[in-house]
Structures are given as C-alpha cells and as structure tokens.
C-alpha positions as CSV (number, residue, x, y, z in Angstrom):
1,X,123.5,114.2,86.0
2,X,119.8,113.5,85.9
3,X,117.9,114.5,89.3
4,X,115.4,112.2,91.0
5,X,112.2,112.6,92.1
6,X,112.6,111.9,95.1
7,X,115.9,114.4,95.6
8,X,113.7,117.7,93.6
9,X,110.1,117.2,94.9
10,X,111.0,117.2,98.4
11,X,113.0,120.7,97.8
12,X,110.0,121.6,95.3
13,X,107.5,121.4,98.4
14,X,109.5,123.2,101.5
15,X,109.7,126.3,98.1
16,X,106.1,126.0,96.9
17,X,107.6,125.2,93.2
18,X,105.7,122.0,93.6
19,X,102.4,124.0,92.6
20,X,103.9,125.1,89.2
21,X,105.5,121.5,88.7
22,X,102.5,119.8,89.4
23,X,100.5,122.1,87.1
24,X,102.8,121.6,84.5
25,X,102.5,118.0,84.6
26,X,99.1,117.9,84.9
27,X,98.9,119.4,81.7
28,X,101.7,117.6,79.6
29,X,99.9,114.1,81.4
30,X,96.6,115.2,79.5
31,X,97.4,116.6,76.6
32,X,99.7,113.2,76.2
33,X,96.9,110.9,77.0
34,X,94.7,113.3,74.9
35,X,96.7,112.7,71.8
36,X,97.0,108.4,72.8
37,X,93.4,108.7,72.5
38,X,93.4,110.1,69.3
39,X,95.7,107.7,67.7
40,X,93.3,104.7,68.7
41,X,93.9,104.1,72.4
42,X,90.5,105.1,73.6
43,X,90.5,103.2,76.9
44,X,94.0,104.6,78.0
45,X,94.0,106.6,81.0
46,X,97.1,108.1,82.6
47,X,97.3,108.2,86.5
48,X,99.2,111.6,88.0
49,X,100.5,111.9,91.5
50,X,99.7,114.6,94.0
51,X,101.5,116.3,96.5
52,X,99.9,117.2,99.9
53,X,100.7,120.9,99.5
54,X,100.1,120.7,95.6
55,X,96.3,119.1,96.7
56,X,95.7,121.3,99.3
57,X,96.5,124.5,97.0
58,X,93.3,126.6,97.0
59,X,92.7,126.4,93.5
60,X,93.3,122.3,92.8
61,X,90.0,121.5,91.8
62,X,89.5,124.5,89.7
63,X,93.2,123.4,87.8
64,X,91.5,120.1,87.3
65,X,88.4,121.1,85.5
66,X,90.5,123.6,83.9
67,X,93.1,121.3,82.5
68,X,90.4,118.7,81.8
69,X,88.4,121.2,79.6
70,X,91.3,123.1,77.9
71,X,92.8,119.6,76.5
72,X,89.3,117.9,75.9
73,X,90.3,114.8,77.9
74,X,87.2,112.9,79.6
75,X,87.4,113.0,83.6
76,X,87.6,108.8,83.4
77,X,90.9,109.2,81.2
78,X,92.7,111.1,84.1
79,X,93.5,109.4,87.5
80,X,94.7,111.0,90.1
81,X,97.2,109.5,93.1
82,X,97.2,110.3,96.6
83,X,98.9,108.8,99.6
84,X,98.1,107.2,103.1
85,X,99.9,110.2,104.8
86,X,98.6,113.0,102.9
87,X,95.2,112.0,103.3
88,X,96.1,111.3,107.3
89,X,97.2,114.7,107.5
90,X,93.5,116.6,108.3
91,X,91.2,113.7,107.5
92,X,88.5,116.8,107.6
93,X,90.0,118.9,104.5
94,X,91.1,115.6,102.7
95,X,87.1,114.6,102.6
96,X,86.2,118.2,101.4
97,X,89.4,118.1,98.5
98,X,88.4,114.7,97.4
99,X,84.8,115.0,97.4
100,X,85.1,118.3,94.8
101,X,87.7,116.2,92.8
102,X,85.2,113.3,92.9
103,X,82.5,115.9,91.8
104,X,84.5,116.4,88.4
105,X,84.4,112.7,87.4
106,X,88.2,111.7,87.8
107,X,88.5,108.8,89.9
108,X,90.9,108.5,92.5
109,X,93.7,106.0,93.9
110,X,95.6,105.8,96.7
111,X,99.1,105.2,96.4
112,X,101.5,103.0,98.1
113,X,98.8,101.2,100.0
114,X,99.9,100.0,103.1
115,X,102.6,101.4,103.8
116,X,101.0,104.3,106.1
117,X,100.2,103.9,109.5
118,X,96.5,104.9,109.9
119,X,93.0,104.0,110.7
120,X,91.3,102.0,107.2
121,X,88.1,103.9,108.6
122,X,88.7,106.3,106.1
123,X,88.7,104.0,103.0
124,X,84.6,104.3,104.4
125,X,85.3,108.3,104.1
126,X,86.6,108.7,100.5
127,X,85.5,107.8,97.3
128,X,88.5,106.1,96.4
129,X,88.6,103.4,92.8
130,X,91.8,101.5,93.5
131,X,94.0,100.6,95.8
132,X,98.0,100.6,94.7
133,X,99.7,97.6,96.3
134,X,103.0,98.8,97.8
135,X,106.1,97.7,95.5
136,X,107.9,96.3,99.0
137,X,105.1,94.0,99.3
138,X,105.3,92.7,95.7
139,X,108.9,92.6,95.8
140,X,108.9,89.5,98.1
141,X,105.8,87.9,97.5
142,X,106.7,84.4,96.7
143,X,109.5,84.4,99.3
144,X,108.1,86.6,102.7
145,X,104.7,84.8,103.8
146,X,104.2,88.2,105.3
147,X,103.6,90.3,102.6
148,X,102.0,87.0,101.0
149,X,99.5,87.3,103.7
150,X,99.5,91.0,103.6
151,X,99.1,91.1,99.9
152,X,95.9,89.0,99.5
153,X,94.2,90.9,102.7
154,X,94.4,94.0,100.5
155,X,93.0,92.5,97.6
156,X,90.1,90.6,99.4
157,X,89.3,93.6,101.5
158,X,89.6,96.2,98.3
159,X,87.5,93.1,96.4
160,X,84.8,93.1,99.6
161,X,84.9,97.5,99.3
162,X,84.2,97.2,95.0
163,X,87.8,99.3,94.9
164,X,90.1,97.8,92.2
165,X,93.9,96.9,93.4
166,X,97.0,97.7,91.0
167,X,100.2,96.1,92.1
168,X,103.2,98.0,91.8
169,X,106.9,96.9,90.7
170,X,105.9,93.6,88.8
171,X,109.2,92.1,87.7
172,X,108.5,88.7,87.5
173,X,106.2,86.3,85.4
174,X,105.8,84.1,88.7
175,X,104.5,87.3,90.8
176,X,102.3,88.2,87.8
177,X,101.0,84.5,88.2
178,X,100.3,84.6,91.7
179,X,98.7,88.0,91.5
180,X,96.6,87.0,88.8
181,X,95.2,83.8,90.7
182,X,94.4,86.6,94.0
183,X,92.3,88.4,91.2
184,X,94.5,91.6,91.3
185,X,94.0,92.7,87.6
186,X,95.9,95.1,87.5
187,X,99.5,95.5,87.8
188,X,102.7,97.8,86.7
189,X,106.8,97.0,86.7
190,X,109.3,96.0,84.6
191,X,108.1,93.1,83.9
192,X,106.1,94.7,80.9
193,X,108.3,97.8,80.1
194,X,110.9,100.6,81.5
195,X,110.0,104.0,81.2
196,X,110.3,104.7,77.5
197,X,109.3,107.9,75.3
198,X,105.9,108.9,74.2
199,X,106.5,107.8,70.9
200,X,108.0,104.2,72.1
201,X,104.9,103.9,74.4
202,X,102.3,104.4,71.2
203,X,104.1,101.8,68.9
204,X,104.7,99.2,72.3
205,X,100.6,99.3,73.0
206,X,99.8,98.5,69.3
207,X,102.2,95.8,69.3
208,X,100.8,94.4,72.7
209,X,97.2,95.1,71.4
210,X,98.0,93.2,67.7
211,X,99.6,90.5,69.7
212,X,103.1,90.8,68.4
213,X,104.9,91.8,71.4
C-alpha cells in the first residue's frame, strides 16, 4: 500500500535519507515547474517543503542555486516552506540559512502558521513572503469563533508586516467567501482540486484560465 509522508519522512530524517529525498524533489519540483512555464504558465511557481536537518545540510544553499541554474527556473518560480519549529530550533543558524537562501532570490514561507509555540519576534528576523494559515484553523472557521478570531489576527498582522497569507485546506465555497472578505488572497484545498498528475494539472489551469472550468 502507498506510504505517507508523514510515516517515511520522519524515518527519512532519524537515517539522513531525507538529504537525497529532498534533493530529489527539489529537482523533479523545478524541472516540473520549468516545463509549466514553457507551455504558457509563466506566473506559476511551485512551493517545496524543507526539513530541519535537510535545511541545515551544509551544502542547502549551494543545491538551491545549483538546481535553480541546471533547470533554468527563475528564483521567484521556486518557493520554499519552512516551519515554526524548525526555525525555533537555533533562531541564530535559522537567520544565517535563510538570509543565504534569501540572497538567491527564492522567497520564503512559513508553513503551518500558528501552530508553533514561539516568540513572533522572529517574523522581525527573517525575510519571510507569506504566511500559510494552519489547515486546523480553516477547518472550523465559520463554526469555532476561536480560530475566527485567530484567523483574521494572522491576516491583519501578516497585512500590517507586507507578508502575503495562503490558507490551507479550503473545502468549502463559504470559507473561501469569508477568506476572501479578510483579504487573504490566497488559498489551497479541495475545494479547487485533489492532487492530480502533472499532465491533469497542465490541462485543469488552462481550463480555469479560459474560464471553462
């Protein structure tokens, strides 16, 4: 049966595989976005997680500009991920990782957004373009005046900072709405698509983009 992320990455870590997976997928997530381009999606960037102990590899930055140069994808196509508790980790080696990664023009996100429990101090420390609003906030948005509350802090405070917000697991028109009216742009879930092929991706954008979808 198929294997989950979260069952092989964990495993991948603790064995130091995760430094070959991640390259590996750095690549494929390039070269993919590379070829999008090519067939007309110009503006399409792909965003790629990374692992602390992939991040804090020696060579990271260097596998970056590498991968960035050998596929001949533009730094502003590729976005790269990075949680709360990786950065919390040693705030002091974060700043140095992300500053060089800044350096090569890819902008950078931090995942799961509020879901880590640390000082926002260092949102004033790294040079971060978007904020990803935590699916478990989304999830109960209309329902939890919690997360309601929770969820438009984030996007006023990311709005007040110039950082873009992107909410995660969208599966409903109505949260789209009320995201929408917060002015979070930017959203992903089921609402607009499973995970589908490369091929299936390609012909679902032009639809969306001719308006027949």
């Amino acid at each position: 049966r198929p294997i989950g992320p979260g069952d092989f990455i964990p495993l991948a870590e603790e064995t130091g595989l995760i430094n070959q997976i991640g390259g590996w997928v750095l690549r494929t997530a390039c070269r993919q976005a590379k070829e999008w381009n090519g067939n007309g999606l110009d503006a399409l960037f792909v965003a790629v997680n990374m692992s602390g102990r992939q991040m804090t590899g020696h060579n990271f930055i260097d596998l970056v500009s590498e991968v960035l140069e050998e596929t001949g994808l533009p730094p502003q196509c590729l976005h790269l991920e990075v949680t709360e508790s990786i950065l919390m980790d040693d705030i002091a080696e974060s700043i140095i990782i992300l500053e060089g990664l800044h350096a090569t023009g890819v902008p950078l996100s931090i995942d799961d957004f509020g879901t880590g429990f640390s000082s926002l101090s260092y949102l004033k420390k790294f040079s971060f373009s978007t904020l990803k609003i935590d699916r478990s906030f989304v999830h109960d948005l209309l329902v939890d005046k919690d997360d309601t509350a929770l969820t438009q802090a984030i996007i006023a405070m990311a709005k007040g900072l110039k950082i873009g917000t992107v909410a995660e697991g969208i599966e409903t028109k109505e949260q789209l709405e009320f995201l929408r009216s917060k002015k979070c742009l930017y959203g992903q879930g089921y609402l607009f698509s499973k995970a589908v092929a490369a091929e299936e991706f390609l012909a679902y954008v032009k639809s969306v983009n001719s308006g027949s979808a």
